[in-house]
C-alpha positions in Angstrom: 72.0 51.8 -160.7 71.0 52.4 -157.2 67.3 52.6 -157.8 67.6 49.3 -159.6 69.6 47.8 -156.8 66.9 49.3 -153.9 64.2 47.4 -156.0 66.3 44.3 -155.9 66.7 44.7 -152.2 62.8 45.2 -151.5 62.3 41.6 -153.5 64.7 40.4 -151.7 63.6 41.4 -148.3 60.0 40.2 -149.3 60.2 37.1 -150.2 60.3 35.5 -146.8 57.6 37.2 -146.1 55.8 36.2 -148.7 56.9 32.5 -147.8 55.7 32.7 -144.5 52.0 34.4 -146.1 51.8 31.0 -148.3 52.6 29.0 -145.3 49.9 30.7 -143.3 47.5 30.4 -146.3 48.3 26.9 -146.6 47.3 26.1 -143.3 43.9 27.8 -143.1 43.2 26.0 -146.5 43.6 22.8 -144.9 41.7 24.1 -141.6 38.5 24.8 -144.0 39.4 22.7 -146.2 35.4 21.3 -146.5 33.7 24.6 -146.2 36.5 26.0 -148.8 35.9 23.1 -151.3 32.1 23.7 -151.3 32.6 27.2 -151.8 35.3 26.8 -154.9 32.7 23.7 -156.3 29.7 25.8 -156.2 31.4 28.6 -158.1 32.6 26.7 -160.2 29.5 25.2 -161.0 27.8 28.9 -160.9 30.5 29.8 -163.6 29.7 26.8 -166.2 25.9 27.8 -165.7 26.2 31.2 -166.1 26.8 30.2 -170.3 23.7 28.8 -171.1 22.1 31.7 -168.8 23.6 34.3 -170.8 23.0 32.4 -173.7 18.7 32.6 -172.9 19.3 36.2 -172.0 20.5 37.3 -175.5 17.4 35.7 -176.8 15.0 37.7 -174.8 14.4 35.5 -171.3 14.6 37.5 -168.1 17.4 36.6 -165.8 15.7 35.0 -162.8 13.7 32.9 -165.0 16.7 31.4 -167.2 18.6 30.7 -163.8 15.7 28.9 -162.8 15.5 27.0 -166.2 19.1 26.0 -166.3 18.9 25.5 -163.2 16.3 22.7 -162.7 17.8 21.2 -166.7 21.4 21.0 -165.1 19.9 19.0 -161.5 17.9 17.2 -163.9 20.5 16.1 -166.1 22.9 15.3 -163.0 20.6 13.4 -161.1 19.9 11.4 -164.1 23.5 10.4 -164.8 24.0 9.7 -160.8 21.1 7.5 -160.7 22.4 5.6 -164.0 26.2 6.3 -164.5 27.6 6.1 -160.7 26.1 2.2 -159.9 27.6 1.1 -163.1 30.8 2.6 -162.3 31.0 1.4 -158.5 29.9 -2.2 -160.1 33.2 -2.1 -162.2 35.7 -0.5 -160.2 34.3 -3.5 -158.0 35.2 -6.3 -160.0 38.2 -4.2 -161.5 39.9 -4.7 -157.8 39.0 -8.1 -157.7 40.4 -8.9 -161.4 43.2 -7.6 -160.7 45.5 -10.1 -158.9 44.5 -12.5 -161.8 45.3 -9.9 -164.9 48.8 -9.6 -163.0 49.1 -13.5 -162.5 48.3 -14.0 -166.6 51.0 -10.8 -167.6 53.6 -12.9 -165.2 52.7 -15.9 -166.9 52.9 -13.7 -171.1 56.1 -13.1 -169.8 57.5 -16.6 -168.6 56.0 -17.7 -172.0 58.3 -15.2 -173.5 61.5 -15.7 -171.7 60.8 -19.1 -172.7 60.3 -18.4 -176.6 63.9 -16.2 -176.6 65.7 -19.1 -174.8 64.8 -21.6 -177.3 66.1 -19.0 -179.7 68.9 -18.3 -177.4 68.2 -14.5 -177.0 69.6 -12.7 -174.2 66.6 -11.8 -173.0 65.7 -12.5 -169.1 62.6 -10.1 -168.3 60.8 -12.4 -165.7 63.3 -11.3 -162.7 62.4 -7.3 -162.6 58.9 -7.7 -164.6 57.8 -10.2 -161.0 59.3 -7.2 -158.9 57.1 -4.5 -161.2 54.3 -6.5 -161.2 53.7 -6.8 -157.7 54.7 -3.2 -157.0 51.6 -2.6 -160.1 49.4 -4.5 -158.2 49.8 -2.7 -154.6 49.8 0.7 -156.4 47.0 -0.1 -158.6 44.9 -1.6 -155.3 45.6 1.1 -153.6 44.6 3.7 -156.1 41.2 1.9 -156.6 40.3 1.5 -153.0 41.2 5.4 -152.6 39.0 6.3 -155.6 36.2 3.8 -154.3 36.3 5.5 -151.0 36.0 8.8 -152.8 32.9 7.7 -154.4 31.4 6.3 -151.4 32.6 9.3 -149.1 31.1 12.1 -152.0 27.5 10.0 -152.1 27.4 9.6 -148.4 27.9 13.4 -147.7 24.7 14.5 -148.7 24.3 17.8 -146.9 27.8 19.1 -148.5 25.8 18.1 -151.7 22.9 20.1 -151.1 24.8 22.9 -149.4 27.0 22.9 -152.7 23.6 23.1 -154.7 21.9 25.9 -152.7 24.9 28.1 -152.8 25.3 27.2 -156.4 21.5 28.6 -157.1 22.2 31.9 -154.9 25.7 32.4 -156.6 23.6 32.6 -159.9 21.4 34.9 -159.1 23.5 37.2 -157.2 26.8 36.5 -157.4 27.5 39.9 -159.5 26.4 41.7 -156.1 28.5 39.4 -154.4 31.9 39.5 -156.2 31.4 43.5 -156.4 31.6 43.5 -153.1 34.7 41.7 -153.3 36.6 43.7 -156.0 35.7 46.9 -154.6 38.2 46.8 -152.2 40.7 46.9 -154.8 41.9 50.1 -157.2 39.6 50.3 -160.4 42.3 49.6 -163.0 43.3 46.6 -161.0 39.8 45.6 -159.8 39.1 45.4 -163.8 42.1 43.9 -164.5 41.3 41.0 -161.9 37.6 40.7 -163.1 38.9 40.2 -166.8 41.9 38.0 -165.9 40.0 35.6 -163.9 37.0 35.2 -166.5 39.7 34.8 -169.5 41.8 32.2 -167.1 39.0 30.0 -166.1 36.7 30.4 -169.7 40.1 29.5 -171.7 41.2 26.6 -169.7 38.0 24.9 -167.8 35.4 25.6 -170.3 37.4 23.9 -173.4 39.1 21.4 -171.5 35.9 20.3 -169.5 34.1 20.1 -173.5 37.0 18.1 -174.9 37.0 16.0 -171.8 33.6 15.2 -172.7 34.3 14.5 -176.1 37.3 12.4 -174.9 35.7 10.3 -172.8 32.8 9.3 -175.0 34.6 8.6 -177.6 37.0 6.6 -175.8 34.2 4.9 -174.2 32.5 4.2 -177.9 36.0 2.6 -178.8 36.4 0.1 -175.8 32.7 -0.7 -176.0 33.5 -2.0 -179.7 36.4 -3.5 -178.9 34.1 -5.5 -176.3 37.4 -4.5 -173.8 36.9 -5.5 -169.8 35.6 -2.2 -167.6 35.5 -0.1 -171.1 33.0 1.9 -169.8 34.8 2.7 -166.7 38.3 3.1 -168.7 36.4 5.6 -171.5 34.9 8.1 -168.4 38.1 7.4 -166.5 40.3 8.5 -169.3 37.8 11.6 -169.8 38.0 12.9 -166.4 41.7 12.7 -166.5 41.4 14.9 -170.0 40.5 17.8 -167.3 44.1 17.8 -166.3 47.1 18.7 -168.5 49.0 15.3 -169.6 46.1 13.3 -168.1 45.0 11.7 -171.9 48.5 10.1 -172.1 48.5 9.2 -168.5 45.3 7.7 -168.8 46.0 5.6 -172.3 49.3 4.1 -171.0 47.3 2.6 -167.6 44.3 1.7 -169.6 46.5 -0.7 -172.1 49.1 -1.4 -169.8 46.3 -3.0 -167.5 44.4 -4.6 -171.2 47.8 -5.8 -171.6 48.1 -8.2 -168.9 45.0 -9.6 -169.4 45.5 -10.2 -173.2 48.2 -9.0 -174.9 46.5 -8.5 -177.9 43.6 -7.1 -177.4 46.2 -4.7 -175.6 48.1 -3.7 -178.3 44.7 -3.4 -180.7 43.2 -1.0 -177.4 46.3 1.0 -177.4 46.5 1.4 -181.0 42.4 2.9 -181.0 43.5 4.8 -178.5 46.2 6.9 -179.9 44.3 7.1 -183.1 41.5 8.7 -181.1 43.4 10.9 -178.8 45.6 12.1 -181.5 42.3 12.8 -183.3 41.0 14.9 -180.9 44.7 16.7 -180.0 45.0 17.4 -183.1 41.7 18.5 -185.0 39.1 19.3 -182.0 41.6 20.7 -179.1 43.4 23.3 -180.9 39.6 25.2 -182.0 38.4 25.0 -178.9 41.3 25.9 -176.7 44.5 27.0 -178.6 46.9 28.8 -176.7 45.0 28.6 -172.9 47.2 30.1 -170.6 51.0 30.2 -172.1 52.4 28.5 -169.3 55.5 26.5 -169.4 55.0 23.2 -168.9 57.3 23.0 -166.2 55.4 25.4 -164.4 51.8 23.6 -165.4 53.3 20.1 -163.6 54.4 22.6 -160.3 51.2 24.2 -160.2 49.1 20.5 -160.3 51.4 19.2 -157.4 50.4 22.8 -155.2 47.3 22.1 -156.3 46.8 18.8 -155.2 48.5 19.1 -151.8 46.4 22.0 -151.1 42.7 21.1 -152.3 42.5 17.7 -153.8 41.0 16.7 -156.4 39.5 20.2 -156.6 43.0 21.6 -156.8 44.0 19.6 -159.4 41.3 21.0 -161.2 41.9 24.5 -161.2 45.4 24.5 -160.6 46.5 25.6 -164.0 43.9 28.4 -164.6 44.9 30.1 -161.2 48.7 29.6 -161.9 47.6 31.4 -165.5 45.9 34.1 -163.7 48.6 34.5 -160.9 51.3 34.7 -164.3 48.9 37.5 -166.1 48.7 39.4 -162.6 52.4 39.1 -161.8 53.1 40.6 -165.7 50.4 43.3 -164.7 51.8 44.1 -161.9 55.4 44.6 -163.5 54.8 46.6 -165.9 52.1 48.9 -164.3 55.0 49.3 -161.8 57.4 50.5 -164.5 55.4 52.6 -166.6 53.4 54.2 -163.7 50.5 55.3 -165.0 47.0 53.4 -165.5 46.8 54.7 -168.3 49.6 53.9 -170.3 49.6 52.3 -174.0 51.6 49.5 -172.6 48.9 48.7 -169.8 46.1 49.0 -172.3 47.6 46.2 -174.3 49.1 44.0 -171.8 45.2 43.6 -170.2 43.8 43.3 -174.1 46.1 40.6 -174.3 45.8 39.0 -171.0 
């Protein structure tokens, strides 16, 4: 009973401290917040590469020369969609900001026509008051968020030595990044150094590989879908709705805007966009998603929606990105931690299943 009440004490007594670490930490993220998010993009980049690498090495291709291959494939492949996607969607997200106040002005005037059709009928039903209110509210939210994601663009092309720097480090991290992060781990014990190593690459391969390939997957199909429909900005809705697929409850987030915003415009075409859609996302959430990532990081969603918000207060967009697969990795390490603490030795059954599992 002591013992037990000691090792509530030390917990306790810690976690100010540890408050006061992530406080500290916090600040000299936002300090190096540029250098930091070229470092974190080019690993991440240096991860997602490292696939088809390993991939060519299995079939007989020496290292350096598959880096170099998938390498000068993946440049290739990005400079290509730059040059022929990012134009396109500037040209849109243009003339989506400047549709906008008239999309607005036509769902104000839907909903008169409305309020109009249920008076004849003598319906108690009055929407125009606190749908004008919404609406305008929409329209500075929605302005704003466009201007902040067209200054992103703008600000992302125009630093072209953070792009290049991101690229070179990317190319080094492949070809020595083992040396590198052996460096790293080394200053930790060997059963926990492998525990990290393992953790980390089960984390991120679980959660960004599969949800970076159904974000693809979601995107062009959505894009295929409003391109039929002939619906305004489809192609910036389909690849807008794909990159918010990379982040837990973005699909839904995404439909809702996209038909909410169809909606104003024309009401049917709204409901017929919605209703493609929901076929498609539930589709892909139902047959494609659960093969490719199944149970990712058995997080509670309470705890996925608090780990986006640190995420995105701390890094951005970047954060928001890998937000879930560290807050899966700190979740596996805390477990780790507990139970190597209890049963004391390395080499216990318990640990040898709890890193199997993890």
């Amino acid at each position: 009973m002591l013992n037990l009440l000691n090792k509530r004490l030390l917990w306790y007594l810690a976690l100010p401290i540890m408050v006061i670490n992530g406080w500290a930490l916090l600040q000299i993220f936002q300090y190096f917040g540029r250098i930091i998010t070229i470092a974190v993009s080019a690993t991440l980049l240096s991860f997602l590469l490292d696939y088809p690498v390993l991939f060519l090495q299995r079939h007989r291709v020496k290292r350096h020369r598959a880096v170099i291959l998938v390498f000068l494939v993946a440049l290739v492949i990005i400079l290509a969609l730059g040059i022929i996607l990012i134009p396109l969607l500037l040209e849109q997200l243009t003339g989506l900001i400047e549709k906008l106040p008239s999309w607005i002005e036509s769902g104000n005037q839907q909903l008169e026509s409305f309020d109009l059709w249920a008076s004849k009928r003598r319906l108690p039903i009055n929407s125009t008051g606190w749908t004008n209110q919404f609406t305008e509210r929409l329209s500075i939210q929605l302005q704003d968020i466009t201007g902040e994601v067209l200054t992103f663009f703008v600000n992302t092309v125009g630093r072209i030595f953070d792009i290049l720097l991101t690229i070179i480090i990317t190319f080094y991290l492949m070809l020595h990044g083992d040396s590198l992060w052996d460096g790293i781990f080394n200053f930790l014990p060997t059963h926990l150094e492998n525990y990290v190593r393992k953790s980390l690459r089960k984390n991120f391969q679980n959660y960004f590989i599969g949800q970076a390939t159904l974000a693809c997957l979601m995107g062009v199909s959505m894009t295929i879908g409003l391109l039929i429909l002939r619906t305004p900005f489809g192609l910036l809705f389909g690849i807008g709705i794909g990159f918010l697929t990379l982040v837990p409850f973005g699909t839904a987030l995404g439909v809702s805007l996209v038909s909410l915003l169809i909606t104003l415009e024309n009401f049917w075409l709204g409901i017929e966009v919605l209703i493609v859609m929901v076929l498609i996302e539930q589709a892909v959430e139902n047959f494609v998603a659960p093969r490719i990532l199944g149970g990712f990081t058995g997080l509670n969603p309470v705890w996925i929606l608090l780990s986006l918000l640190v995420g995105v207060q701390v890094w951005g967009v970047l954060g928001l990105l890998i937000a879930v697969p560290m807050a899966g990795f700190v979740k596996s390490t805390v477990n780790y931690f507990r139970y190597y603490t209890r049963f004391d030795q390395p080499g216990n059954s318990s640990i040898t299943v709890l890193e199997k599992n993890n």
